[in-house]
SEPAVO-137081 format. One line per 10 residues: number of its first residue (from 1); their letters; for each residue x, y, z of N, C-alpha, C, O, CB. Coordinates in steps of 0.001 Angstrom, whole numbers. Glycine has a CB too. Layout:
BEGIN
NUM	A	X:Y:Z:X:Y:Z:X:Y:Z:X:Y:Z:X:Y:Z; ...;
This chain:
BEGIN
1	XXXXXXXXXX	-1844:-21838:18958:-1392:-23079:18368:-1916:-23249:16944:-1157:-23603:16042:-1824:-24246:19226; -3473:-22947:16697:-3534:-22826:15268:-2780:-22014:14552:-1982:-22540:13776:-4604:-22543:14925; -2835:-20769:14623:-2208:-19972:13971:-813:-20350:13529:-404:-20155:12385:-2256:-18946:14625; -6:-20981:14637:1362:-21163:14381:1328:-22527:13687:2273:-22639:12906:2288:-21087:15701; 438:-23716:13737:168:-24381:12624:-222:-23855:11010:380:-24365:10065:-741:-25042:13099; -1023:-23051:10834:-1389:-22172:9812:-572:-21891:8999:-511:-22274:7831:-1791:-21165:10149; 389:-20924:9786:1638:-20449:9241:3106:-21142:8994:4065:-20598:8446:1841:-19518:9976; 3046:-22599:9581:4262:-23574:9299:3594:-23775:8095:4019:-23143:7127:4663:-24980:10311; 2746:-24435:7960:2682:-25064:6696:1795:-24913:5507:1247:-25746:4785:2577:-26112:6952; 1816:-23325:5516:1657:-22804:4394:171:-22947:3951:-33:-22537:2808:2599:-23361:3531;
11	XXXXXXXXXX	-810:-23397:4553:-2021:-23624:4531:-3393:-22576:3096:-3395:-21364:3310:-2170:-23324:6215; -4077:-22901:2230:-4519:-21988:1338:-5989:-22573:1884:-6841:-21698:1733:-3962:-22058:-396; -6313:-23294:2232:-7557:-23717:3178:-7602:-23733:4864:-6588:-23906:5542:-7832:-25145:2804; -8705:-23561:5324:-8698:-23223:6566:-10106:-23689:7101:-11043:-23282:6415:-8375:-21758:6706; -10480:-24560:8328:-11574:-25074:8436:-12129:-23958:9220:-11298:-23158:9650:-11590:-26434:8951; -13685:-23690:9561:-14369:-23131:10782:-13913:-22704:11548:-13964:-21506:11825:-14951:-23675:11379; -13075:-23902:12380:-12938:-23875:13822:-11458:-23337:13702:-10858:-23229:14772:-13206:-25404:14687; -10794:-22988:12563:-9465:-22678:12789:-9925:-20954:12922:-9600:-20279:13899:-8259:-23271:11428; -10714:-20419:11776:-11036:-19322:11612:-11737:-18896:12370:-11744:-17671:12255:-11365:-19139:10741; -12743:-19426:13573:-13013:-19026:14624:-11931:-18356:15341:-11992:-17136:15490:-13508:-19937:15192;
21	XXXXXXXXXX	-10718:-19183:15909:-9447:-19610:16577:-8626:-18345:16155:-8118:-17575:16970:-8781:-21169:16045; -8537:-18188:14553:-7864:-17074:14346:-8804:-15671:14393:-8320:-14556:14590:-7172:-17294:13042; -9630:-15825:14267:-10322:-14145:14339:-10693:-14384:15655:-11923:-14392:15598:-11813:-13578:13209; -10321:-14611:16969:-11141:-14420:18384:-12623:-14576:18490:-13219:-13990:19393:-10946:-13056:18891; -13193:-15249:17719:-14972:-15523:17467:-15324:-16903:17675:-14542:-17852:17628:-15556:-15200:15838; -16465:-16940:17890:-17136:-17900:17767:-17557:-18573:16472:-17688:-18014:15383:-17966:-17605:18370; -17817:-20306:16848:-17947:-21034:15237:-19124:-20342:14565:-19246:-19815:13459:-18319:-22877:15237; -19824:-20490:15435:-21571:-19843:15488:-21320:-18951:15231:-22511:-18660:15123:-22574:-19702:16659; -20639:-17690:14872:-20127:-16161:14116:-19647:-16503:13015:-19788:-15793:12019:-18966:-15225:14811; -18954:-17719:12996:-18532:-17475:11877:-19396:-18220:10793:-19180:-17988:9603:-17186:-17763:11888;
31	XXXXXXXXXX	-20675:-19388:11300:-21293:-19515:10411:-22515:-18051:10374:-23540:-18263:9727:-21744:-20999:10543; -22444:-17363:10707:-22977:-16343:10526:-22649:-15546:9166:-23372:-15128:8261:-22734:-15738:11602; -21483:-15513:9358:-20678:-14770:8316:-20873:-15219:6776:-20849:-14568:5732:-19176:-14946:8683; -21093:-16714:7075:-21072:-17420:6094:-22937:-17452:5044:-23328:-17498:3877:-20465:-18884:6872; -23517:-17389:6460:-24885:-17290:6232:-25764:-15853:5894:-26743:-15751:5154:-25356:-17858:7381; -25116:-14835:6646:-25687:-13220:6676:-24609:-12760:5772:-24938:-12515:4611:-25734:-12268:8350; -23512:-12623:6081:-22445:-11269:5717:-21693:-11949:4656:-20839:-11095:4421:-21264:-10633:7100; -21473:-12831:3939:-20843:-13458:2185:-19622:-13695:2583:-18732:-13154:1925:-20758:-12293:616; -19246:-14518:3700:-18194:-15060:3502:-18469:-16251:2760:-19447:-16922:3091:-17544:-15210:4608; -17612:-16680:1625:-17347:-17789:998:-17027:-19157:1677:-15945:-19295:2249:-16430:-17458:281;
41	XXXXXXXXXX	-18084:-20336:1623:-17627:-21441:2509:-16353:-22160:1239:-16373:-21402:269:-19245:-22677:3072; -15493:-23142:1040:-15385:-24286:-266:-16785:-24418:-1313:-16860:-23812:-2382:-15166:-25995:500; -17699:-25195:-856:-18768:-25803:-1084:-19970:-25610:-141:-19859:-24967:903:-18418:-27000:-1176; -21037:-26141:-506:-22478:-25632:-101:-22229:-26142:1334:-22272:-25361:2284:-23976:-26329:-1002; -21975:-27430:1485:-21872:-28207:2869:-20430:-27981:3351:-20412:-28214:4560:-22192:-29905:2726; -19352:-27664:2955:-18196:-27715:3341:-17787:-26720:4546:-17926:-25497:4535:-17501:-27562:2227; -17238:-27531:5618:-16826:-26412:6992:-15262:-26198:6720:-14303:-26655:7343:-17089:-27210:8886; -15307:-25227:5412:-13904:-24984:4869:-14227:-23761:4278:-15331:-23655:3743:-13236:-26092:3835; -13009:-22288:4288:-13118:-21614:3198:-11557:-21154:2460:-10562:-20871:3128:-14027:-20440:3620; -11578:-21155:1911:-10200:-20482:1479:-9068:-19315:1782:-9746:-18320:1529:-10441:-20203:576;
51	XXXXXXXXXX	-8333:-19031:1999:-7832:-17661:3099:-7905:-16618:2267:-7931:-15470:2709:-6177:-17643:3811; -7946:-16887:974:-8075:-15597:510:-8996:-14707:735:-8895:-13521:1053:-8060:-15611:-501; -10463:-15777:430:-11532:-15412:252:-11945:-15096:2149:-12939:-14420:2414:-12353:-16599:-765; -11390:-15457:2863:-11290:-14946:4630:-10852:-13522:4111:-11640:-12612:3855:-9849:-15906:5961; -9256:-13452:3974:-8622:-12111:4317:-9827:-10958:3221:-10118:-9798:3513:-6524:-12136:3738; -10316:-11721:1998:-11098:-10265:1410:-12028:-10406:2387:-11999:-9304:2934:-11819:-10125:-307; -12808:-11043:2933:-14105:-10669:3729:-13644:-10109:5152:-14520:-9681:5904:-15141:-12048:3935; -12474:-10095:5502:-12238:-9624:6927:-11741:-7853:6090:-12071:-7000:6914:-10673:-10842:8081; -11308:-7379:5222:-10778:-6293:4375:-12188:-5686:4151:-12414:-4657:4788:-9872:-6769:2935; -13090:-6119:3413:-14636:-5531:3208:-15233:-5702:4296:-16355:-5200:4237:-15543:-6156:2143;
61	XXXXXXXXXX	-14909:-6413:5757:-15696:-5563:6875:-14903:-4902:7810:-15268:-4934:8985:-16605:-6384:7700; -13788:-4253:7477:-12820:-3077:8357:-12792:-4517:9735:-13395:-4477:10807:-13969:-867:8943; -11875:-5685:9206:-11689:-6169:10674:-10413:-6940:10445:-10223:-7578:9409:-12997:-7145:11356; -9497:-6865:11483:-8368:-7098:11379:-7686:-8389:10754:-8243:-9407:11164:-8102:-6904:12415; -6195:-8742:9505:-6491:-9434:9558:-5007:-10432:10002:-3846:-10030:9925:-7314:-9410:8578; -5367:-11520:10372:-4412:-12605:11061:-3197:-12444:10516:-3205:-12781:9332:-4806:-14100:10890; -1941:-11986:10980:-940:-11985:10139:-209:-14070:9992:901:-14166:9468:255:-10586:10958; -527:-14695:10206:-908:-16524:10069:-1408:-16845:8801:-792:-17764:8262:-2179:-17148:11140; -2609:-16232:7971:-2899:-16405:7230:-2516:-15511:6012:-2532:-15919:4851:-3779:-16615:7580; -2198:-14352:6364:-1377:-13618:4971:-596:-14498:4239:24:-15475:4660:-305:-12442:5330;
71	XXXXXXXXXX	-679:-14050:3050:652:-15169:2074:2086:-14591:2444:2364:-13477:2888:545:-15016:-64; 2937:-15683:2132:4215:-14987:2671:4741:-13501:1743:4634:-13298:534:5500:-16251:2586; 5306:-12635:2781:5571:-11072:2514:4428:-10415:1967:4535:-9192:1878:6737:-10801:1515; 3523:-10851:1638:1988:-9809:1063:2756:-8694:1600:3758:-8709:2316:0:-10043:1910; 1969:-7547:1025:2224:-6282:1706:1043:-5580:1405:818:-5371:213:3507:-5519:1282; -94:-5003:2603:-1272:-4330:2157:-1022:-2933:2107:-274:-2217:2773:-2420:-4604:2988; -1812:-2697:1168:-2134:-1121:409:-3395:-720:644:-4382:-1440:493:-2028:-1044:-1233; -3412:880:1164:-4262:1506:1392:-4482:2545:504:-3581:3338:232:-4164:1770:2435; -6103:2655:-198:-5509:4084:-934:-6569:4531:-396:-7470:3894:150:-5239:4385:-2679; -6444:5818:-575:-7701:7175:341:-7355:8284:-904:-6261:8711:-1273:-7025:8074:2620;
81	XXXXXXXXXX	-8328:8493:-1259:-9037:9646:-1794:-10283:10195:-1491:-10850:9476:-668:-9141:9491:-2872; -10863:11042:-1768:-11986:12032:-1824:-13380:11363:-2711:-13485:11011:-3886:-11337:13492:-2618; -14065:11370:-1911:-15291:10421:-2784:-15358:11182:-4392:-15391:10682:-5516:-17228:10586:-1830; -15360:12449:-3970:-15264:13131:-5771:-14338:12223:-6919:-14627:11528:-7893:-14301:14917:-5755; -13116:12618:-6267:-12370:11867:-7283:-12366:10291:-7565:-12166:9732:-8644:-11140:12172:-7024; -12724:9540:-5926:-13010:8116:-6611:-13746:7890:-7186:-13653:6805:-7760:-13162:7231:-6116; -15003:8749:-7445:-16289:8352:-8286:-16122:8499:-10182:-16676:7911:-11110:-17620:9550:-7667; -14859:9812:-10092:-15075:10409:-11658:-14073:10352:-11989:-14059:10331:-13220:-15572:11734:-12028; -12826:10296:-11448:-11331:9938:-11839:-10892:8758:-11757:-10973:7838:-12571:-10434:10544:-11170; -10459:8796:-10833:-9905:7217:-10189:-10488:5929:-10161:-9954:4966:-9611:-9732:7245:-8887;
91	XXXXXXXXXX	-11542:5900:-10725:-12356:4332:-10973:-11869:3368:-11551:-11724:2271:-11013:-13472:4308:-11703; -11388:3767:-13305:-10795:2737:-13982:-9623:2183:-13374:-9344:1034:-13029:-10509:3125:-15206; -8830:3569:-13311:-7328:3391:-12738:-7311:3055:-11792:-6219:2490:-11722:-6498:4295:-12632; -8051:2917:-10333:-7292:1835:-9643:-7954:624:-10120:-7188:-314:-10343:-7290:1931:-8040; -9232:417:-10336:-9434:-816:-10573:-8627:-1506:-11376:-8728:-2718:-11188:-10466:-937:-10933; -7581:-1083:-12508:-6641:-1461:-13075:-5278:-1499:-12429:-4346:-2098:-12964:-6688:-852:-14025; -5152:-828:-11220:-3560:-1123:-10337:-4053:-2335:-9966:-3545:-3392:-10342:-2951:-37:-8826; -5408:-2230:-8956:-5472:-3295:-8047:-5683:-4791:-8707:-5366:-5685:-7922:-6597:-2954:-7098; -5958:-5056:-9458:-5331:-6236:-10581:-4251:-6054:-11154:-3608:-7100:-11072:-6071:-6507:-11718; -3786:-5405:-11609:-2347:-5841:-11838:-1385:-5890:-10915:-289:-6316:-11278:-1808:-5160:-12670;
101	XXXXXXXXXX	-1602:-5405:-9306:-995:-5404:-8356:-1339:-7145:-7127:-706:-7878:-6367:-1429:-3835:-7865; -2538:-7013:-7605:-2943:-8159:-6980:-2387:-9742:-7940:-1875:-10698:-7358:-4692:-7932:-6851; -2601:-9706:-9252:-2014:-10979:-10111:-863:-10977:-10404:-525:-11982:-11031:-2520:-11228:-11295; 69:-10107:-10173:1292:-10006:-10589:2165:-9821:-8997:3266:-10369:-8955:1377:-8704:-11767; 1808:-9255:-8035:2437:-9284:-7069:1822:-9698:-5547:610:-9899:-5478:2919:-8173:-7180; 2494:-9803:-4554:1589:-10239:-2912:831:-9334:-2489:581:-9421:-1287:2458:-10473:-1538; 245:-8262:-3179:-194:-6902:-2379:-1781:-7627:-1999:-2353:-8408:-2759:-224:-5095:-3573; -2209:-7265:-937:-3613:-6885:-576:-3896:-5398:-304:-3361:-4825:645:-4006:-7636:637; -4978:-4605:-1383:-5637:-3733:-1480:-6694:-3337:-673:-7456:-4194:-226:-5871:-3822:-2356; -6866:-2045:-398:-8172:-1434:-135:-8320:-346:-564:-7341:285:-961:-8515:-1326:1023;
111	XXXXXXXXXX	-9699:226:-609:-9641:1967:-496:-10468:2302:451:-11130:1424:1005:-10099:2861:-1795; -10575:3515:779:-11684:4132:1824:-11795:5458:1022:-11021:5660:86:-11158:4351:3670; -12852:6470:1409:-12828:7805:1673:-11906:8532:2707:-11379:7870:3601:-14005:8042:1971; -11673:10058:2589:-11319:11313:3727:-12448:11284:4328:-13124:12211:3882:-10966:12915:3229; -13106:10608:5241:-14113:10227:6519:-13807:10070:7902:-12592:9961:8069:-14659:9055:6338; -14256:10037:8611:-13854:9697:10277:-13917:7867:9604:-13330:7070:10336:-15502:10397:12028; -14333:7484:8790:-13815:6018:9161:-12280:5535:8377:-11822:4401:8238:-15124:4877:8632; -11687:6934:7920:-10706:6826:6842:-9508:5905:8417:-9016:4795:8218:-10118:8916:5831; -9327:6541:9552:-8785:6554:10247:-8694:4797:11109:-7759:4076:11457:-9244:7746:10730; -10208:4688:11172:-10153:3322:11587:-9915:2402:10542:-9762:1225:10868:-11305:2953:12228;
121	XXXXXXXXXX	-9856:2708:9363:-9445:1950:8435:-7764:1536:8908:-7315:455:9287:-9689:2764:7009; -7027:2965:8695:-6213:2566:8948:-5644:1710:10305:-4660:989:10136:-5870:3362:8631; -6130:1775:11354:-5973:1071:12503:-6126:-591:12517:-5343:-1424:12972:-6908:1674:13364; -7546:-795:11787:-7659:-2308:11589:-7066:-3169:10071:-6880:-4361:9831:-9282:-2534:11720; -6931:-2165:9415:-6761:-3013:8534:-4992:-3154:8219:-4459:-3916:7412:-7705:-2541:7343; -4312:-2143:9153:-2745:-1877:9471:-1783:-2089:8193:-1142:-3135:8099:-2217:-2957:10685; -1691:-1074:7205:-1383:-1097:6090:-116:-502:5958:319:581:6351:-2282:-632:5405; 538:-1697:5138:1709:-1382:4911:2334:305:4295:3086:1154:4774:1926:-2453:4078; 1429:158:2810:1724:1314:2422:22:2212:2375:-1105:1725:2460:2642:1094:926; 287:3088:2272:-1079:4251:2057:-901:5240:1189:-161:6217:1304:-1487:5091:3314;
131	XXXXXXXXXX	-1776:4878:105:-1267:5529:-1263:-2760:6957:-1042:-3916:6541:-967:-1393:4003:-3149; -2459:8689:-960:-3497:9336:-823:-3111:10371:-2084:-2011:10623:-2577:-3739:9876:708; -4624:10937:-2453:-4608:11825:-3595:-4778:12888:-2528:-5683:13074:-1715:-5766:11653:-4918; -3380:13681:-2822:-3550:15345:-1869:-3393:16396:-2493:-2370:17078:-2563:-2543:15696:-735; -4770:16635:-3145:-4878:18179:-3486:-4392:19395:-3064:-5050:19842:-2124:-5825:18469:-3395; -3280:20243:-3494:-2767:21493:-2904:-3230:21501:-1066:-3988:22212:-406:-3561:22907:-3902; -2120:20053:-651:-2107:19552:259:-3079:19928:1238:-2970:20652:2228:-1088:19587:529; -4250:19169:674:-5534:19394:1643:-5466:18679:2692:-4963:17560:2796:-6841:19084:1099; -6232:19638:3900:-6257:19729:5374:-6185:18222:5695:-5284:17779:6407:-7622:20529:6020; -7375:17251:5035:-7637:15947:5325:-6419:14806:4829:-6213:13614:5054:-9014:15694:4659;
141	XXXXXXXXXX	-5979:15510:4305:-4719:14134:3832:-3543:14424:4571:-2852:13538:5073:-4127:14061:2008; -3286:15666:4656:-2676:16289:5669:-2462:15505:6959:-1448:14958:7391:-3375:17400:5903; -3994:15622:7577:-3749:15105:8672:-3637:13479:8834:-2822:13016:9633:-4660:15642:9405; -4381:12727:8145:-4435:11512:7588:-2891:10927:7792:-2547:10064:8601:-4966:11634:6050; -2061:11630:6840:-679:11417:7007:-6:11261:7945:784:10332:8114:-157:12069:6636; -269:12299:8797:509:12484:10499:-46:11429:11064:830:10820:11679:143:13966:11577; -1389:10760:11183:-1892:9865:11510:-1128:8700:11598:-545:8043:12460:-2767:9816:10909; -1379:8674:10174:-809:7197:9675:620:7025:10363:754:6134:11201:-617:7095:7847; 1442:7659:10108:2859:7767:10427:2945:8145:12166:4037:8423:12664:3577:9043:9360; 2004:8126:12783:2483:8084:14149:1619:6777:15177:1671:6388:16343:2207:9742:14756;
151	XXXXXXXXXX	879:6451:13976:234:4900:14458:1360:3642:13976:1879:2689:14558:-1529:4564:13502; 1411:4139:12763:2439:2452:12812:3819:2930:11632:4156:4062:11286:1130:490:11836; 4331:1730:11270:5236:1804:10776:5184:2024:8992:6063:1902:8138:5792:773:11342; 4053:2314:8928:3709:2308:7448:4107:3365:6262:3873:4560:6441:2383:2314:7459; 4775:2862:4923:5294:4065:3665:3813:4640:3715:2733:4074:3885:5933:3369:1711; 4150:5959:3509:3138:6873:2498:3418:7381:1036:4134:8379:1108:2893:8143:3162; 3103:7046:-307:2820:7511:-1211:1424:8526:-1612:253:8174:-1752:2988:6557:-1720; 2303:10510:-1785:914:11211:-1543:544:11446:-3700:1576:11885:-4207:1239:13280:-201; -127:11323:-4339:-660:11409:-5467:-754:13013:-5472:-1391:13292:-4456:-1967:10530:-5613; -446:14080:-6083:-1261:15351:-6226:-1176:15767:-7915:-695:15179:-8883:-552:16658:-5134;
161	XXXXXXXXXX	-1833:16968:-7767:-1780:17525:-9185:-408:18081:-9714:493:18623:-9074:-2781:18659:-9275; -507:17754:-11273:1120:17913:-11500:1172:19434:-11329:2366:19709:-11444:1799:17351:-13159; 277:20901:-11047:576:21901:-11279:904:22346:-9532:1367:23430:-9175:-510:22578:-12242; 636:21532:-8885:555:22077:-7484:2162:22700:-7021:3191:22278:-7550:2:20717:-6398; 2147:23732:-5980:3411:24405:-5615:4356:23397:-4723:3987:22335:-4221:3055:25788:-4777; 5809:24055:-4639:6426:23746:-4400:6646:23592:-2841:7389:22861:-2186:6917:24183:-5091; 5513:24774:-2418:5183:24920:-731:4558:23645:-476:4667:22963:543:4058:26258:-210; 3995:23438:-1354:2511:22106:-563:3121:21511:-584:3409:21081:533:1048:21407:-1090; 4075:20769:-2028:4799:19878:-1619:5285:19381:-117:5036:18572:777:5608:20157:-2243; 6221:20534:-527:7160:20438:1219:6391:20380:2200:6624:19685:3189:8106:21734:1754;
171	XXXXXXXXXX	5288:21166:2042:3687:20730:3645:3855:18974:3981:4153:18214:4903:1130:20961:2693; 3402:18957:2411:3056:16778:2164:4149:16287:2991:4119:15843:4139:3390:15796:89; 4978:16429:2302:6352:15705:2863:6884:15667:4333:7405:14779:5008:7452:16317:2193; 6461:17339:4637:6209:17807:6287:5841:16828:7227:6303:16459:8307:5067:18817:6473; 4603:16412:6317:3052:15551:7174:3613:14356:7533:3193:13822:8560:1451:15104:6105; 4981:13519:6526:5344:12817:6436:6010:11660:5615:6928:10853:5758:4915:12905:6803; 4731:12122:4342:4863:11207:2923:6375:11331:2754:7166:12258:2928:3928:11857:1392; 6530:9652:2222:7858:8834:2067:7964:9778:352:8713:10682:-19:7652:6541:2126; 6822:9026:-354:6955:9994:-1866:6160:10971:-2771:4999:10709:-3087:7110:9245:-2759; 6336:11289:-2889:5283:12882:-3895:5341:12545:-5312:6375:12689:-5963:6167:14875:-3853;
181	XXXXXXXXXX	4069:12022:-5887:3915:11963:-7473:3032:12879:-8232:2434:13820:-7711:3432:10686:-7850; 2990:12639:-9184:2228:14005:-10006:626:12704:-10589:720:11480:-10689:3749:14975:-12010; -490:13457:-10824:-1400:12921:-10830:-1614:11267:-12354:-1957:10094:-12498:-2272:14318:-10819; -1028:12607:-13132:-704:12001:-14398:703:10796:-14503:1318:10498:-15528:-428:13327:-15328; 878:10393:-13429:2120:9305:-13968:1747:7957:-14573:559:7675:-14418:3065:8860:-12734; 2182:7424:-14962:1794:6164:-15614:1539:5280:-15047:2566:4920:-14472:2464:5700:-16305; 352:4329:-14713:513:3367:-14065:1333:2449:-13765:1431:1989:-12627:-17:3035:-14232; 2139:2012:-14930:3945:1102:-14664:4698:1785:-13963:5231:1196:-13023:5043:835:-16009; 5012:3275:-14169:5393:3844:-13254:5361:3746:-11645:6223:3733:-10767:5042:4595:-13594; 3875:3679:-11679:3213:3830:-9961:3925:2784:-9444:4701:2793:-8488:1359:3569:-9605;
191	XXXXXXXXX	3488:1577:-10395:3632:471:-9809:5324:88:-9322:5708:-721:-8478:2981:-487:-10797; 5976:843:-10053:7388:495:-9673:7999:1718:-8322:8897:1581:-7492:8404:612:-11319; 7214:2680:-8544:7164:3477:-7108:7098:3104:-6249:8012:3262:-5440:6460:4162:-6799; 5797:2289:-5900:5320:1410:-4946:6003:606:-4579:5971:539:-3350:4422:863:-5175; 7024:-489:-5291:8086:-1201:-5508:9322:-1372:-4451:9765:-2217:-3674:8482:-703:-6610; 9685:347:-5037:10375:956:-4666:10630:1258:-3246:11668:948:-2661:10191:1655:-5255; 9344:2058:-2569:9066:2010:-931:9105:529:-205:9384:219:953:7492:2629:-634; 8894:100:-822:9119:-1327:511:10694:-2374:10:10888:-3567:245:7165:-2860:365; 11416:-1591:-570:12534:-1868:-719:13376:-1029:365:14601:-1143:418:12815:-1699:-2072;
């Protein structure tokens, strides 16, 4: 009954006891959350927080989130790369998609590592699209892919190097990926790629 209140009327605040109601927890968890783990209350005294600031804290602890409180059509994005490359490549650049994807359009973002938790990522956090950097279609994105695509209904966009063969390709695509880009594309580009798949 909350939830389907939530979601009639468009709600951008949400008290305690609703967010108890919607995450299956207790109030007492969730002032926990508020007290230990940085969920954002309104105000110092206020038994209110904002949904945004819910859905990022349920996203930064891998826990599922209410499709009631999503904004209408959001669509979440997953990206997975290789700790190498998120550390020395990919830093600026996504931190520059995921703002211009986040202020300009409904997307909710994440990233993870190629980890055993790459997988439960995808399970709880159930992402629309899953954007992966696949090196001369390495083993882990590889499988990642088949994953993804036989858990839910989700696009894959795979990132690789623009010199990679024409075999791997076809591997990627094998695995599942919806699209194959070259490393170097432009970010306006990406972004209209991305676009593109959930059209």
């Amino acid at each position: 009954m909350v939830a389907e209140n939530i979601k009639n009327s468009k709600l951008e605040i949400v008290t305690f006891t609703q967010v108890a109601s919607l995450c299956c927890v207790s109030e007492d968890r969730v002032k926990k959350w508020i007290s230990k783990r940085g969920l954002k209350p309104l105000a110092k005294e206020s038994e209110q927080v904002y949904c945004q600031d819910l859905i990022d804290f349920l996203v930064r602890h891998n826990m599922p989130i209410p499709a009631s409180i999503l904004p209408a059509e959001a669509k979440k994005i997953l990206f997975i790369f290789s700790r190498r490359i998120l550390k020395y490549i990919y830093v600026t650049f996504l931190v520059n998609l995921f703002q211009k994807l986040r202020t300009e359009d409904n997307f909710i973002s994440d990233t993870v590592c190629y980890e055993r938790k790459a997988k439960y990522k995808i399970l709880t956090f159930a992402p629309d699209l899953i954007v992966t950097y696949t090196s001369s279609a390495h083993d882990n994105a590889l499988q990642l892919i088949r994953f993804a695509k036989k858990t839910g209904g989700c696009r894959v966009l795979s990132i690789v190097e623009n010199n990679i063969s024409g075999e791997n390709i076809a591997q990627i695509k094998a695995a599942g990926a919806d699209a194959v880009v070259g490393r170097c594309i432009n970010i306006n580009e990406l972004v209209k790629k991305i676009h593109s798949l959930f059209k």
